[in-house]
Structures are given as C-alpha cells and as structure tokens.
DRENNUKOL-933229 format. One line per 2 residues: number of its first residue (from 1); for each residue x, y, z of C-alpha. Coordinates in steps of 0.25 Angstrom, whole numbers. Example, Ala and Ser with C-alpha at 12.3 -4.5 7.8 and 13.67 -1.06 7.14 Angstrom:
// residues 2
1) 49:-18:31; 55:-4:29
This chain:
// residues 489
1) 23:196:-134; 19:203:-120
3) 23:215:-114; 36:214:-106
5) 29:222:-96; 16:211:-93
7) 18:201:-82; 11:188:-82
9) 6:179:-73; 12:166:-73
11) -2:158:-78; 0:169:-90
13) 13:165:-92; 12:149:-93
15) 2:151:-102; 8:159:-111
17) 18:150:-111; 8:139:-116
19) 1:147:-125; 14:149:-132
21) 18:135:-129; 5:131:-138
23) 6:139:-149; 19:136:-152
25) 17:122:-151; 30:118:-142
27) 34:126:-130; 48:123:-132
29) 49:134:-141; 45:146:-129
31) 56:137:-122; 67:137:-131
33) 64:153:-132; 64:154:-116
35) 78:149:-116; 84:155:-127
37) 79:169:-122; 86:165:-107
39) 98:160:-114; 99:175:-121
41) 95:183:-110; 105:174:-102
43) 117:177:-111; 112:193:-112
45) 113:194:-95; 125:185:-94
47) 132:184:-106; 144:179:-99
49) 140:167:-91; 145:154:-96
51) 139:144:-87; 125:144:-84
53) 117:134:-73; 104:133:-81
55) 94:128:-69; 82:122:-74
57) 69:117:-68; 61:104:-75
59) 49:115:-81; 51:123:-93
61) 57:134:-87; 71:125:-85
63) 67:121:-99; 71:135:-105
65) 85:133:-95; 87:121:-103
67) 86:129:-116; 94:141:-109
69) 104:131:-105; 106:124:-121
71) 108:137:-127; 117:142:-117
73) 126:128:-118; 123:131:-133
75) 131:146:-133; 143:140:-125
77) 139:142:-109; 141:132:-100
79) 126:128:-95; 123:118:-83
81) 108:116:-82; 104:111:-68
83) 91:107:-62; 85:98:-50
85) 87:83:-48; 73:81:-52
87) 73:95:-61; 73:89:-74
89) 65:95:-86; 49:91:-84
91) 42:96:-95; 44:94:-110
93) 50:108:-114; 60:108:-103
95) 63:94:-107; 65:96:-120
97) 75:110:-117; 82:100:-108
99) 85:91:-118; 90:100:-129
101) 99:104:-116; 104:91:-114
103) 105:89:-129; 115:99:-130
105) 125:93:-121; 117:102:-110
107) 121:98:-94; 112:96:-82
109) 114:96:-68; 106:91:-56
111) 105:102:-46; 111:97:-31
113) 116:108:-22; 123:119:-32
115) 122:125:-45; 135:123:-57
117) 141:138:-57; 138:146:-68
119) 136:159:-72; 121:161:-74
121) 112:152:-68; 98:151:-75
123) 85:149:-67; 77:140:-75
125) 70:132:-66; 55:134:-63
127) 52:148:-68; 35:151:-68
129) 34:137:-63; 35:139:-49
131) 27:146:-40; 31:140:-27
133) 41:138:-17; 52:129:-26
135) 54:115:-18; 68:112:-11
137) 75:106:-20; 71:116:-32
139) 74:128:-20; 89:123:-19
141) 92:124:-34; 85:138:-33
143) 94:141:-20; 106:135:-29
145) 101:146:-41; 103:158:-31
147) 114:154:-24; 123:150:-36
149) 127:165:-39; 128:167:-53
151) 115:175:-59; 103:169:-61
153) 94:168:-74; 80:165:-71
155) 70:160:-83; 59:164:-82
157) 56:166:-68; 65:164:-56
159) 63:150:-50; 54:151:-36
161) 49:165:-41; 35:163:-42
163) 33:171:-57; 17:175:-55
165) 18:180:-41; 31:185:-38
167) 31:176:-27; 44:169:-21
169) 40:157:-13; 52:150:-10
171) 67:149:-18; 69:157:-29
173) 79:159:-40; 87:173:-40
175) 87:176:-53; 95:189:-59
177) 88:188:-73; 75:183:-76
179) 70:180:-90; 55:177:-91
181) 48:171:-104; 36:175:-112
183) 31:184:-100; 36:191:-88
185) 31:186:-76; 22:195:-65
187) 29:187:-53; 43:192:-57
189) 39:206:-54; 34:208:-40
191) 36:202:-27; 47:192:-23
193) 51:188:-38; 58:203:-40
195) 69:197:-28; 72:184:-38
197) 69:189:-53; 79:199:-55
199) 79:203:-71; 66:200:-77
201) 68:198:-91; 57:194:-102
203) 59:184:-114; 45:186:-119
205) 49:174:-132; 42:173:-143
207) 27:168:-140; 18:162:-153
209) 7:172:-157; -5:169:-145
211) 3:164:-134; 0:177:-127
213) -15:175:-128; -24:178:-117
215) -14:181:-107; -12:194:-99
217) 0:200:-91; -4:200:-77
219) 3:213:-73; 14:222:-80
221) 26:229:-76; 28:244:-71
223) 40:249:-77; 48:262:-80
225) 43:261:-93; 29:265:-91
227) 35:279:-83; 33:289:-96
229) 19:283:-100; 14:285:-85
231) 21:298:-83; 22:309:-96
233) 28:319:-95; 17:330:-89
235) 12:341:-100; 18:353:-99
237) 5:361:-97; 3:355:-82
239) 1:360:-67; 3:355:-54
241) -13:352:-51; -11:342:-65
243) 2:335:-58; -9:329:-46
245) -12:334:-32; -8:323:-22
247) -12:323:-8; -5:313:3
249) -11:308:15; -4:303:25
251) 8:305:35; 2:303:50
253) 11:304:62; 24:299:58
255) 22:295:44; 25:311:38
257) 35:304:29; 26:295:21
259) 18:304:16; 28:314:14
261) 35:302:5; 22:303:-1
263) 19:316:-4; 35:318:-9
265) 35:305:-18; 20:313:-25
267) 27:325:-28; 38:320:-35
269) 30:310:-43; 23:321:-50
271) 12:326:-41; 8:342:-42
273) 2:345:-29; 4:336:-17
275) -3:337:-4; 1:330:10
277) -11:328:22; -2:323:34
279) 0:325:47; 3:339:51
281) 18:335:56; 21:331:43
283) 18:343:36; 31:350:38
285) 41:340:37; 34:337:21
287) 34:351:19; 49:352:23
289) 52:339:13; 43:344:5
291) 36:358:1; 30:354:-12
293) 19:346:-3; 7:352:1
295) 7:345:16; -5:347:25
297) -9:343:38; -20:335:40
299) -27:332:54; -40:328:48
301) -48:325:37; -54:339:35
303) -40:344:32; -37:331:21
305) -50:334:16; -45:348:5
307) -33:340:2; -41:328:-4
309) -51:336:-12; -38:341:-20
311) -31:330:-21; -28:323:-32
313) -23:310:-26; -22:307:-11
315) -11:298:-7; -15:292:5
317) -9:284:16; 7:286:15
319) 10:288:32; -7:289:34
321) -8:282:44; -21:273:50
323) -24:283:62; -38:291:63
325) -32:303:55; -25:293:44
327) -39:287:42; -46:299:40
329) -36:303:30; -39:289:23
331) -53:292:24; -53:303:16
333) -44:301:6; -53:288:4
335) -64:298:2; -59:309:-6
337) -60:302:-19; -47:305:-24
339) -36:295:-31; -29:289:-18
341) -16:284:-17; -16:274:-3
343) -3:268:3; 0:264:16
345) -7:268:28; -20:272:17
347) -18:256:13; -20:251:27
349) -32:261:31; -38:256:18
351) -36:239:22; -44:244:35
353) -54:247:26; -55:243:12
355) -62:250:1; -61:251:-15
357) -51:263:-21; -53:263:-34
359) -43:273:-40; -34:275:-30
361) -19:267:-28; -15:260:-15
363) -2:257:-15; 1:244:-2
365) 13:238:1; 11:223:3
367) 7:224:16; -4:234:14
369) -8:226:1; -10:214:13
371) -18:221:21; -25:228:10
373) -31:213:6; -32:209:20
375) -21:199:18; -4:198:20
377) 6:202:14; 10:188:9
379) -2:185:3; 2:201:-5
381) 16:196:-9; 11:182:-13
383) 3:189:-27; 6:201:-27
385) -2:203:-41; -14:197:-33
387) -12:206:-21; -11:220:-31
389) -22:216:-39; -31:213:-28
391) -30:225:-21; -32:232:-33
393) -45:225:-34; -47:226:-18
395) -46:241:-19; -49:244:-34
397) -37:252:-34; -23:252:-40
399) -13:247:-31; 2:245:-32
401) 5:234:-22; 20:238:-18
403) 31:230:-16; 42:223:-26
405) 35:223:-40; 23:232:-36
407) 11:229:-42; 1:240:-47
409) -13:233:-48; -26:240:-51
411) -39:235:-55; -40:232:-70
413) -26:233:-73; -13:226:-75
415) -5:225:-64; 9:233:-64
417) 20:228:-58; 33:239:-54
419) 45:234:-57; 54:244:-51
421) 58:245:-36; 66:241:-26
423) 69:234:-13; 73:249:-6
425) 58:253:-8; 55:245:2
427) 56:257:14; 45:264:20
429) 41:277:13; 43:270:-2
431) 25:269:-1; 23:283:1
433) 30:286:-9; 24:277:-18
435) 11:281:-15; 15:297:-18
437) 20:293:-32; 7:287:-37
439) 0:297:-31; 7:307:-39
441) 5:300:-51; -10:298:-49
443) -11:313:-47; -5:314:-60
445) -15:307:-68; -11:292:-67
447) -22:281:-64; -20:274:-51
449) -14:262:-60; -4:271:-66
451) -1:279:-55; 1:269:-46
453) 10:258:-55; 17:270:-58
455) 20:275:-46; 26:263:-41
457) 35:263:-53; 39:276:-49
459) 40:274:-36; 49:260:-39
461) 57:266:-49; 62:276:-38
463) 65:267:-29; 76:259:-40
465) 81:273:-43; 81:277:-29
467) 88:265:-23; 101:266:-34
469) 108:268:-22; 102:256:-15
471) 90:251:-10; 92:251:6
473) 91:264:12; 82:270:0
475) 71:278:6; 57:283:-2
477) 63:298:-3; 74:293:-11
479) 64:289:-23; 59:303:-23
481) 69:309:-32; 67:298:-43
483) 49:303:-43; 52:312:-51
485) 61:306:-61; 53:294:-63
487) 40:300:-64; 45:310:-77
489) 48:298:-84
C-alpha cells in the first residue's frame, strides 16, 4: 500500500491501475471497490441526503458512479444517473457497471439544460482522463454541476482539473469532497486544482501483491506532522552561538520594512544572534521595533565585510535593491562562502547573471521563477513540478517555488509540496518573512532541504492561524506571534 503522503504522476497512476488490473485478472474488481469506497465516504459526509444525481462520463471513472449509484438505490436513496446525449458507457467496465445499474431497476437521464434536484451531486465523469479544455457540450454539464447548488462529490478528480499538473484549462467541477483511488494525485495539490478540489480524501483499495512494482511517487506532501522530527526540542545544555548567527542584507531607500520583516521573522523562528547591514535611516526605526537586533549601517562593502566573516547564514535580498550599492552587497555575499538565503531583489540580481549555488535556498515567486529561467510566468504556472525542478537543477540549489501548494525541490531529492496556506498571504512583506524563517532554521543546523520545506510549512501554517479572523487585511507581522509556537512543536 503506499504512503498517504506520496503524490504521483498521472502515467504512475494509470499504470498502477493496470498492473493491478493484470494481476487480478479482471479490472472490474478495483471498480467495484472504487465505488463502494465512494458510496461509504458519501454516506459518512452526508448521511442525510436522499437523492443523489450520480453524473457519469462514458470512461471508467462513470463506471465507479454507476456502481455508486447501484448501492445507493440498493440502501434506499433515491438515485438519477445523468450523462450526455452521446455519454454512454464506452469501455467494457463501465458497461458492465452500467448494466448491473440498469438491472436493478437503476434510472437514466439524458442531460439537456439542467440537473434533476437532489441532495448530493456526485462528479463522475472524466477523472484523470482529461488534460484539456472539456468541449462545449461537456462544459455545459460541467457548468450545470456548479450551478446546481447542492455539494459536490468528486471521484477521483474534479472533472476539467488536470490531476498531473494542477492545471485548469477550461471548465471545471467545484467539488467539496474529493476521493481519489489507489494513489493521490500530485496535480491536486498545487496550482489552480487547490480552487476546485476542496477535501482530498484517499481510498488507497486493496491492490494484489506487485501492482505497486516499479513505480515511484513523484513528490510528497509537507504537513504538520513532520514539525517534531525537523524541530526537537533543543538540549538543555546550549547557548546562543549553538541557536545560529543570521546576518540580513538588505533594506535600501525605502525598502527598511522588508528587511526589518526579515530580521524579526529569524528571531522568533529560533535564531540566537541576528545581525541587520541596511541603510543607515533604517537603523533606528528596527532598533525601536526591535532591540534584540544587532542593526548596522552599511555604506559599503568594507563595512559588510566583518559581519559576513561571522555569520552563520546571510539572508540576502529582502528590500536589496538593484542599485550600485545593492550590488556590491550581492557581490559579496556571493563571495563570502556562506549558506545563503536569496529572495527578491537578490533573485533578480542573480537572473542578470546566472551562476551555480550549491548549498544555498532561493526562495522566487512565479515571476522571479520566470525570469530566473529566462522564460513567463505562464509557462511557470503551467508545471510547476517542471518549473521547481529545473531550477533546482539550473542553480544546484534547493528552491521553494512559492505560490498555492509551494513546491520545495532540490537536487537528488523528492519534491515536497506544502499544503498549508492561504489566499491572505498573498500581500507584500509575506516573502521577507519567509525568507527569515529558513534562514533561522538553517542556522540551526537543518540542511537547505529541510530548512527550506520547513520553513514554508512554518511560514504557511502561520498564515491559516493568522487569518482566523479573516483573510483580507492580514498583514506579514500578524504571523509573527504564531513563529514561535509552531517552531517548539
């Protein structure tokens, strides 16, 4: 059985699927598990729904609906299955679901304008087979799907998500509940997907001894869970030097605040000594916000210079800067061999001019992943696995490419994927901080990897507890509090 924390690729999944199908002999028998698990998990979520409006497609993913739709017409419900004019059942599973539907006295209707009411509609109509834009007429049953108003129960996938990608290239079901089979589903956890998939859920079935053969995940996720392994508790024989020194660059002419977000978010993620080289009309106004920082002002690089050599990580870029002094800062920091954190300005200084960081974290956005790759941010949003794991490559660094689901990629490992987060994040600021928390953490003795996926479930975490009083209007500071909890786990 895998992991529930492993993602897989779509190829993976399909051939799972026939691997299973093949040993057992029969493929019906995964089928008839499929919608036995959906007809459970249906009756656990909505134990009081009568009527349901099973919408099937003509692959096998309506062939599980059909077999959903029999057992429900077999514990009393009142069931409709609805599909296409020309929707029918077209392979030999579904048929054969479809049928034992039918045998039972089951009902079908032919889709026109509207959906039959109901109390649960259930989304089985194309699942992983669709990674394109569905066609009108499929778009208008989809359309029908959103607008019907009772919840949604996806199989699988929601129709017009694209399950490998996360990609949404045209209609898509709005699913509250999703159920996916044997494996989850990398596409369901990143990108456009998180807007449609609501509840992922997992029926992993039962799979014949060998079906899993030769087959890897593609990514895993990042969750909560993994806090206490990443974070100990620290020994009781310990001192600030052990905690890590953290030195922030940054902060040019109007820009104090990121670094100060950067410098404060460091701090409460555990670092022991933390150094700011700025401008010198920041100095006073971190000071005042905060006296636990050691805030210098920097005119040139003969004064950065001490504070590198002892440094134990430099995070570098959060209100940089691309002016001459900004550069010289980036110059040296490139230079002084130390673990580097790089976001923002740092990121664009280093697409100007492109070099191998092994060891270090860079942190973009899509649009600085875009320009990172000398490409647009489409083409980042389209894969973002691609985009995360050719950076990595690119740079020979661990980079969390940030966005909904960030991805944390490095070479030679296993993609993570964080599934905490929220819509409110998306504010100026939220990247400074970001950037101190893994910093903080590599200071205290993570690897970039761990570090940097770490911090962003840190980070992300923050922002769901943060935003308990909503999402608009939150603003990076508020995370603070919640540092420090979530990193003594």
């Amino acid at each position: 059985m895998p992991d529930p924390a492993d993602l897989f690729d779509i190829a993976s999944a399909r051939h799972i699927d026939a691997q299973a199908s093949a040993l057992l002999g029969d493929g019906f028998g995964l089928m008839l598990q499929a919608g036995k698990a959906a007809w459970q998990c249906l009756l656990q979520r909505w134990p009081e729904a009568q009527r349901l409006v099973v919408v099937c497609g003509p692959g096998n993913n309506g062939g599980d609906g059909y077999v959903l739709a029999r057992l429900a017409r077999q514990s009393g419900r009142k069931v409709c299955v609805v599909h296409l004019p020309h929707g029918g059942p077209r392979t030999p599973l579904a048929q054969r679901a479809c049928t034992e539907y039918l045998a039972q006295g089951g009902q079908v209707e032919i889709f026109r304008d509207t959906l039959p009411p109901g109390d649960v509609v259930v989304d089985a109509l194309f699942g992983i087979g669709l990674a394109r834009a569905p066609e009108q007429e499929d778009a208008a049953l989809i359309g029908a799907i959103n607008r019907h108003g009772a919840p949604v129960f996806a199989l699988d996938v929601p129709s017009g998500v694209d399950a490998d990608l996360g990609r949404v290239p045209g209609a898509a079901v709005r699913a509250e509940v999703v159920l996916q089979f044997i494996v989850a589903h990398r596409g369901l956890y990143t990108g456009d997907a998180l807007e449609f998939a609501g509840e992922r859920l997992l029926a992993p079935l039962e799979l014949p001894d060998g079906a899993l053969a030769g087959v890897e995940p593609s990514a895993r996720i990042w969750d909560e869970g993994h806090l206490l392994v990443e974070l100990p508790p620290r020994r009781l024989n310990t001192h600030k030097g052990e905690s890590g020194r953290v030195l922030c660059i940054g902060g040019n002419a109007g820009s104090g605040g990121a670094v100060m977000l950067c410098a404060e978010s460091a701090l409460r993620s555990g670092a022991g000594l933390l150094s700011v080289a700025t401008r010198m009309q920041h100095v006073a106004p971190l000071l005042a916000r905060c006296p636990e920082v050691m805030a210098l002002p920097v005119d040139d690089g003969a004064q950065v210079q001490p504070l590198l050599e002892r440094a134990g990580v430099v995070a570098v870029g959060p209100g940089l800067g691309r002016d001459d002094w900004a550069q010289e800062l980036w110059r040296l920091a490139l230079a002084s061999g130390r673990p580097l954190v790089v976001d923002a300005d740092a990121l664009n200084l280093l697409a100007a001019a492109p070099r191998p960081l092994p060891g270090t974290v860079l942190t973009p956005h899509p649009g600085e992943a875009a320009r990172l790759l000398g490409t647009d941010t489409a083409t980042i949003q389209h894969d973002r696995y691609a985009a995360a794991q050719a950076l990595a490559e690119r740079f020979h660094a661990t980079v969390v490419l940030k966005g909904a689901g960030s991805l944390v990629a490095s070479p030679g490992e296993l993609p993570r994927v964080v599934t905490a987060g929220n819509p409110g994040m998306a504010v100026g600021g939220m990247g400074d901080l970001l950037t101190g928390v893994i910093a903080a953490l590599r200071a205290q003795g993570l690897s970039p990897f761990s570090a940097a996926s770490t911090g962003a479930l840190v980070h992300a975490l923050a922002g769901d507890a943060a935003s308990a009083e909503g999402q608009r209007g939150l603003l990076p500071s508020d995370l603070l509090p919640h540092l420090r909890r979530l990193c003594n786990p």
